[in-house]
Every structure is written in C-alpha cells, then in structure tokens.
N, C-alpha and C positions, 0 to 999 in steps of 0.2 A: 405944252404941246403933247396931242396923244402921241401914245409909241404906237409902233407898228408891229402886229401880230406875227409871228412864227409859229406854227404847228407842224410839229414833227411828224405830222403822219403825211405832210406836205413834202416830206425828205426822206421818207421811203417807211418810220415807221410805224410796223403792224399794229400792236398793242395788244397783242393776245395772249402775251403770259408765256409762248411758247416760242418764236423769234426773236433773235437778237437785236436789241434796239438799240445798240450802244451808237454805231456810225449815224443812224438817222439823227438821233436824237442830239448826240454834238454836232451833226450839220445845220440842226438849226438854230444849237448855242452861236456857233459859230456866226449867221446869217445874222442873228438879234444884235450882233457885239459890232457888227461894220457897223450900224444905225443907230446904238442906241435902244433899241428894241425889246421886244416882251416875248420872251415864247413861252406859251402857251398847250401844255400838257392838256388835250379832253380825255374827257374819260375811258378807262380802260388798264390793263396791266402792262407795262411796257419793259420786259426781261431787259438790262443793262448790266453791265461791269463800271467802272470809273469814269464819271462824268467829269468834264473843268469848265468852270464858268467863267464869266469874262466880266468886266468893269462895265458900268453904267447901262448893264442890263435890268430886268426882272425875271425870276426863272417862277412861272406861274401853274401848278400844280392843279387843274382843276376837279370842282367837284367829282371823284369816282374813278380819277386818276391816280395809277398805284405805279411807282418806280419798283421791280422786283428784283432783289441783285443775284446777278448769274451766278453762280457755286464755281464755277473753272478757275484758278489760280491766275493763269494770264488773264484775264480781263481786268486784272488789277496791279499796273505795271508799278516799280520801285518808284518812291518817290523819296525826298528827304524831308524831315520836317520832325518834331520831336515824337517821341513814342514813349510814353509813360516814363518821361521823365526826363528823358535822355534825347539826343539829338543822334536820327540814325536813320538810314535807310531803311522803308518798309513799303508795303501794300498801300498802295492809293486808298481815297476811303471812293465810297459812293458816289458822293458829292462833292467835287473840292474847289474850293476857293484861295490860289495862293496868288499874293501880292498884287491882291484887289484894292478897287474903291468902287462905290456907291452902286452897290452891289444891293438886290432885293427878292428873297426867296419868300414866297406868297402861297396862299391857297388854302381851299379846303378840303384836296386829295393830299395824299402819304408815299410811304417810304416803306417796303417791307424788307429788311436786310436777310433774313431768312439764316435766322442766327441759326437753328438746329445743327446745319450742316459744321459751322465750327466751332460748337459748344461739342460738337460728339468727337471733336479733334481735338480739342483741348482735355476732357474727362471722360470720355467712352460716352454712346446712350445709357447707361444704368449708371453714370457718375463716379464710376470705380476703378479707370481705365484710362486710357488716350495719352498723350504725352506727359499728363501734367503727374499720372501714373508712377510712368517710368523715370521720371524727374526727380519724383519724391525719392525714389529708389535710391537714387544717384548723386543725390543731396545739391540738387540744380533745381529749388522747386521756385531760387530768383529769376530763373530763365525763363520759365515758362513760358512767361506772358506774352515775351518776345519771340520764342523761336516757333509758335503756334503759329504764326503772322498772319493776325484775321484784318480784315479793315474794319475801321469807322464808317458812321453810313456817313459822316457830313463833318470836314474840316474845312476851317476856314482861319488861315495861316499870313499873317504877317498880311491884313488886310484893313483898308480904315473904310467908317461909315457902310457898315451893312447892318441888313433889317434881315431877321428870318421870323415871320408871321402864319399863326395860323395851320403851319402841317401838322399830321400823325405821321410819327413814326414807331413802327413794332420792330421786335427780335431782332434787336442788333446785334450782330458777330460778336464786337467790341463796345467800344467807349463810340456813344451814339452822335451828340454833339460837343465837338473838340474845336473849340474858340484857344488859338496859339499865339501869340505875339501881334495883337489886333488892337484897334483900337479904336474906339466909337461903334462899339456892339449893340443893338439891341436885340432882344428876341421877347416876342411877345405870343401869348394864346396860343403856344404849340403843346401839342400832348403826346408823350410816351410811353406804352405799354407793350406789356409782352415779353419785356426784355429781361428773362429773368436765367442767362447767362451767366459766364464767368467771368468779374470784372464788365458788364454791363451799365458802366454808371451811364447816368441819363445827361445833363451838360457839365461839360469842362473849361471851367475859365483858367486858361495856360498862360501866365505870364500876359495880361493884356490889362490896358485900362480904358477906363470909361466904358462900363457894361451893365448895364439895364436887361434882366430877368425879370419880367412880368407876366400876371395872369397864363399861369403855365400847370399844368397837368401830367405828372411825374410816377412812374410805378413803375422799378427796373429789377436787376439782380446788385446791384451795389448801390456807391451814395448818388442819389439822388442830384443835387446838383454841389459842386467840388470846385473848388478853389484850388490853385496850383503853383510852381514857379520854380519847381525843376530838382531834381534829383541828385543829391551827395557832388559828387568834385564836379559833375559835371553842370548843374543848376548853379554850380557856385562860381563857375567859370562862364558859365552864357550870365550869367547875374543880373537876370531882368525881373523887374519887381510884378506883382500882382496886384493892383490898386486901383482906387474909386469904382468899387461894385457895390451895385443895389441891385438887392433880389426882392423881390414884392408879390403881393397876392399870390401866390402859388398853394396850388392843392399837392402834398408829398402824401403819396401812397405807399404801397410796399418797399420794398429798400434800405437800403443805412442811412440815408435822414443829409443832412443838409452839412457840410464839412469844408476844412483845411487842411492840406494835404493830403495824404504824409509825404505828396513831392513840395518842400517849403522853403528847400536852400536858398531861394533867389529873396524870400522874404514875401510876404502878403501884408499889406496897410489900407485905410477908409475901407472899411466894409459892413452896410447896414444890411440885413437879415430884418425882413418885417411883414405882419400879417400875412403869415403861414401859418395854415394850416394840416397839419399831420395825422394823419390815422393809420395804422396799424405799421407803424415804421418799427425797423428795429434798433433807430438811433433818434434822435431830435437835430441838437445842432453837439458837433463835435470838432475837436480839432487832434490831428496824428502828424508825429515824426519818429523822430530816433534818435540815438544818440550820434548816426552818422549822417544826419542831416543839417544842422545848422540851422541857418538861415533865423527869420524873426516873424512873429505876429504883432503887430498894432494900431490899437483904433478900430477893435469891432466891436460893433455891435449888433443883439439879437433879440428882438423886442415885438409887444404888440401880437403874440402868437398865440395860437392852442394848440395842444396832443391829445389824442385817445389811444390809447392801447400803444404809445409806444415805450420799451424796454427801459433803454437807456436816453433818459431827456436831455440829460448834459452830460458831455462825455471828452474828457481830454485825455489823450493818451501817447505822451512825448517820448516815449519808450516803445512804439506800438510795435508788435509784430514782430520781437529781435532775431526769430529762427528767420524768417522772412530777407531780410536786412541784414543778414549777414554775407557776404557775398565772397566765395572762394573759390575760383576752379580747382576741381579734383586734379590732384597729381596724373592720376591714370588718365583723365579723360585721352581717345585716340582719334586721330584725323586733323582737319583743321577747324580750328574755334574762331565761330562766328566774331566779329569786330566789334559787336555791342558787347559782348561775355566781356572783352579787356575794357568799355566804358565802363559798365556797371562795380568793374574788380578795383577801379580806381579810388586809390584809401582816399579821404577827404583830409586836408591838410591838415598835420596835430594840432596846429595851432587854431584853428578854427572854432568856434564859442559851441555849447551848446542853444541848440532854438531858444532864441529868449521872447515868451509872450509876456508884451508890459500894456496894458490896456482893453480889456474887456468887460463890456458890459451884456448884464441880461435880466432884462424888466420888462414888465406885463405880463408876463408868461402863466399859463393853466396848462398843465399836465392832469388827465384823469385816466381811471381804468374802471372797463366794464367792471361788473359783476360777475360776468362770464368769462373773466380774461385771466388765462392761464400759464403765462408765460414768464421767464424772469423780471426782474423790476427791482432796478434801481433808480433811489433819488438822484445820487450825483454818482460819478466815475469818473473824477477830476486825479489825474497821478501824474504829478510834475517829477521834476528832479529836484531830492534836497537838496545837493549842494548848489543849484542854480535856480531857486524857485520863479512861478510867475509872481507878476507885481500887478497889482491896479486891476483886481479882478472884482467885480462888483454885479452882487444881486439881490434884484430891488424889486420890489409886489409881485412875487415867485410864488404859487401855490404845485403844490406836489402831491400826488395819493400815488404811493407807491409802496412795494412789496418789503424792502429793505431801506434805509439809509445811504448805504454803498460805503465811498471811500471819498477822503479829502487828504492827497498830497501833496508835500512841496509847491503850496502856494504862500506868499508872505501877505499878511494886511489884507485876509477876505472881507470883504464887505458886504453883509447882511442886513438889507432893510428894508422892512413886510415880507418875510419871507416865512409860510407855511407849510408845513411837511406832514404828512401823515403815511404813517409803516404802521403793518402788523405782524412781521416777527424781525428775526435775525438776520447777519449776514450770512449768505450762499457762498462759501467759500467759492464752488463754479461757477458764478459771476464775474472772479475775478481775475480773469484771461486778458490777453494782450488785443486780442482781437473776437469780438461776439457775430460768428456767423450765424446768426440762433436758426432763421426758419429755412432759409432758403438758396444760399450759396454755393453749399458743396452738396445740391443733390439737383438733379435732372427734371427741367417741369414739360409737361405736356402744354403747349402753345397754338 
C-alpha cells in the first residue's frame, strides 16, 4: 500500500535557512505517525532544533533538502538516553528516534548540524580556548565532553527495525550517528563530512545488535565508525552487550579509522569489518580501553581491506588514554556538581577483570604509503597488558609498507601466517603515546 505524503511546508514550514521550522515540521511528523505515512522534506533549508520521529513512518529528505540546526540552547530540550558512555540527561540530538519500530530515514537531501558553533565552545575558534581550556586547567579535562552538552544530529535509542538510507550529513556538534540499545539497524549509502570536530565520530554502534553498516562514506574528526557498550561502573551495571555487526563496503576517509571502544564494559562479540577501504586515516582498525574498563572482546574479525596513507593499520590500546580515565573531582571544586561528575567518579568494582580480548582475527589486509607521505607509520601498535594478555589473535595474508615496525605487547600465541612487513628505519619513540591525534583533532578546521 502507498503511504501517503506529508510536506511540511504544508504545516506552515518556510525552508529558507532563516525561520524556524521546528513546529511545522513535527506537525507533519506528527500527521505521517496517525497513518502510517511518509513526510516528505522538498527542497530547500529548513532551520530546526530536535526533531522526534514516530514508528511506522518514513522521514524522506528530498533531493536539495537540508535540515539546519538552530544554535539556541532550548531548541534542544533534556532528554535521557546514554551520553558517552554513561546514562544521563543531556540535549536532544537533531533527529531522535526513542523507543521506535519500523522506523525509515530516506533521501538524497542532508543534515547540517552546524558544528562551528559548538566546536568554538568546546576549544575556542583558534583551538586554544573554550571550556575544554579551562578544564585542562582544573584537571576536569573527563568532564568536558559532558558539560560542553552539544547534541547528536541523529540518535536512535532503544528502537527495533529501522533503516537510515542514503543522507549527507556535515559538521556535527558531536557524535553524528548514535545507534543506543537497538536492534535490527541498518544503514546503508549514507555520507559524512565536514565533521572535523571535537569527538566528532561519524556512527556509534551503543550496545545494540544486529546492525548492518553498508556502502557508506565517512570523513569526520574522530573514529569513523565505533563500536560501544558502556563506560567503567556504569556500562558494567546497564551490562548490555554490543553484538552481531557487520560493517561492509565503506569508504573511511579522514579520521581515526574504524574501532572498539574505549566504552567496552558491557563487552562487544560477532563482529566482521570487511572490504574497507581507507585513505588517509589516522588509524585502520583499532581497539581502546583501560584499565578501568573491563568488559571483553570476542569473535572479531577484519578482513578483505586496503589502506593508503594510513598511520597506524592495527592498533590496540587497553591502556588507552590513562591521564583521560582517570577520574577525580578536585577537592576545591565550588558550587554544585553536575550528576554525571558522581557517574563518571564511580570506582569500577576491584574485583572486576581486566578487558579480556580472546579471539581476533585479521586477513587479506594491504596497507600501503605514498611516496609522498610524510607522516608517522607504524606496522603494528598492538599494547595489551602483561599480566592479562590477549589470546587467539591471528594474522593471516597481511602485507604492510610502513615507516617503523611499532610495538607487539602482552599478546599470548600470535599467530602469523603470510604476513609481510616492509620498514625503513627505527622506532619513533613519539609514536608511542596513549592516544595519536596526529593531523587533526586538537586544532580548528575551516568548514
């Protein structure tokens, strides 16, 4: 049966870039959600704040159709839903989808979150400044991410069977597509750029399963697409797993490449990574936690891929980032402290394991680099923990041209078979950092 159309400019909105289109435009979510219904974006720019879509719609984007989100703080009312890791009140995103079904985000018009405005909040325009500034100062630089509270342009939270096909979205505030506790995801042929932000990763698989990543087009300020399942006491106590994902043909552009965690308390399991391709990444496929994380990896694998120019191909880091992840409120701090500062300060039980990864695979793989590429390069940046190594890590018709060798820790029983390597010198002792923002995270781009 066809649905029946909805056009918002049918419901009052302009689409001039310059009016507010938030009420028209949920008046005609609203209208498509009695029916069943399709609404139907034409072209044009349509200024909004926090959309909420409804079950057994299609929200249909058309050609030339651009969602622009308003800068004003209210237009993006508290919602609950996790926020980098944790489960807390924050800013609605753009687009939200909670406690959906058959649910279908369409088109070949976009999304412009108009991240500038909270990238210059988060670090000043000249990258030297803004909260994250005075954070550092104050040894809060765990807060940050939180107390900046920029939105997502597009979550979709504790929802089954939805499709997002076919948008662009640019400069996103935050974390652009944030899939939370869902299940029967796909997303196919959507493209990301521009987003070359603070903590701007491009999809977030949060604790959900059965999720299909296809033919998708990625270039942001962080990892590119990210695997999740919840942060220290608090991932360990929502303790919902991240499993059955397949991410496929994707083009990974700029960004830190294609990863796990470093939220992994809840555990990540089944996950193939295959025919990707990577250029100019500053990571390939990684995986990050800590020592106050827990949680486990197993049964991934990352296969059938190429890289050009990127840094680090394989890169495990179970230690990642510990000035990061350390988490203390200052004695002095004055006034009253935010409710996520006491989530985040919450110690992870002693008895709680270290992240155990037991099962990885990574085969077919070509790593190459220009002649003209001038950047660090390492083969591996694999740094487990000795007294709890990975187990069952295997790498098999692996070719590598790369600047150094790197580093191989606390793994037990690597597995090496057709694996080729070519270095020409030493190791870069400054390669070997907790976390490689090489090109483009802690400085401000023109967009």
């Amino acid at each position: 049966m066809q649905r029946i159309d909805f056009d918002p400019r049918n419901h009052g909105a302009a689409g001039d870039g310059a009016t507010l289109d938030t009420a028209a435009m949920q008046s005609a979510i609203d209208a498509a959600a009695k029916v069943g219904g399709r609404v139907t974006v034409t072209a044009g720019r349509y200024l909004v704040g926090a959309l909420f879509l409804a079950s057994g719609i299609e929200f249909h984007l058309g050609d030339g159709a651009v969602l622009v989100a308003a800068t004003d703080d209210e237009n993006y009312p508290t919602v609950f839903s996790r926020v980098a890791g944790i489960e807390m009140d924050g800013p609605a995103a753009i687009l939200n989808a909670f406690g959906l079904h058959d649910l279908r985000i369409t088109g070949s018009g976009g999304i412009d979150g108009r991240g500038q405005f909270w990238w210059d909040r988060y670090w000043g325009p000249d990258g030297t400044g803004g909260l994250r500034s005075e954070y550092d100062g104050r040894g809060l630089r765990w807060a940050a991410d939180y107390d900046v509270r920029r939105p997502r342009v597009l979550l979709v939270h504790e929802c089954r069977d939805v499709s997002i096909e076919g948008i662009t979205i640019r400069r996103s505030p935050f974390w652009t597509v944030h899939l939370c506790y869902s299940n029967a995801i796909y997303v196919n042929g959507i493209t990301i750029e521009d987003s070359f932000g603070p903590s701007t990763d491009g999809i977030d698989i949060d604790s959900c399963t059965e999720v299909l990543v296809e033919n998708c087009t990625i270039a942001c300020g962080d990892d590119n697409i990210v695997l999740k399942s919840g942060r220290d006491a608090d991932g360990l106590r929502v303790g919902r797993v991240c499993r059955d994902i397949e991410v496929r043909n994707c083009r990974i552009g700029e960004g830190l490449g294609v990863a796990l965690g470093s939220d992994l308390s809840g555990g990540i399991q089944d996950v193939r990574f295959h025919d990707l391709e990577f250029t100019g990444t500053d990571y390939g496929f990684r995986i990050k936690s800590s020592r106050s994380r827990s949680g486990f990896v197993r049964g991934v694998e990352f296969r059938d891929s190429t890289m050009r120019n990127v840094a680090f191909p394989f890169s495990v880091a179970l230690n990642w980032y510990p000035w990061f992840n350390a988490v203390e409120i200052p004695a002095d701090v004055e006034g009253a402290i935010p409710p996520w500062w006491h989530v985040l300060a919450t110690p992870t039980p002693a008895e709680a394991p270290l992240t155990d990864v037991n099962g990885l695979t990574v085969a077919n793989i070509r790593a190459e680099l220009d002649p003209s590429y001038d950047g660090p390069s390492q083969a591996f940046d694999l740094d487990g923990y000795p007294e709890s190594p990975m187990r069952d890590v295997r790498f098999e018709r692996v070719s590598v041209v790369a600047r150094e060798l790197g580093r191989i820790v606390g793994v037990t029983g690597l597995g090496l078979d057709d694996v080729s390597i070519s270095t020409d010198h030493g190791v870069d002792p400054s390669n070997n950092l907790d976390d490689h923002r090489i090109h483009h995270q802690w400085r401000p781009r023109a967009c």
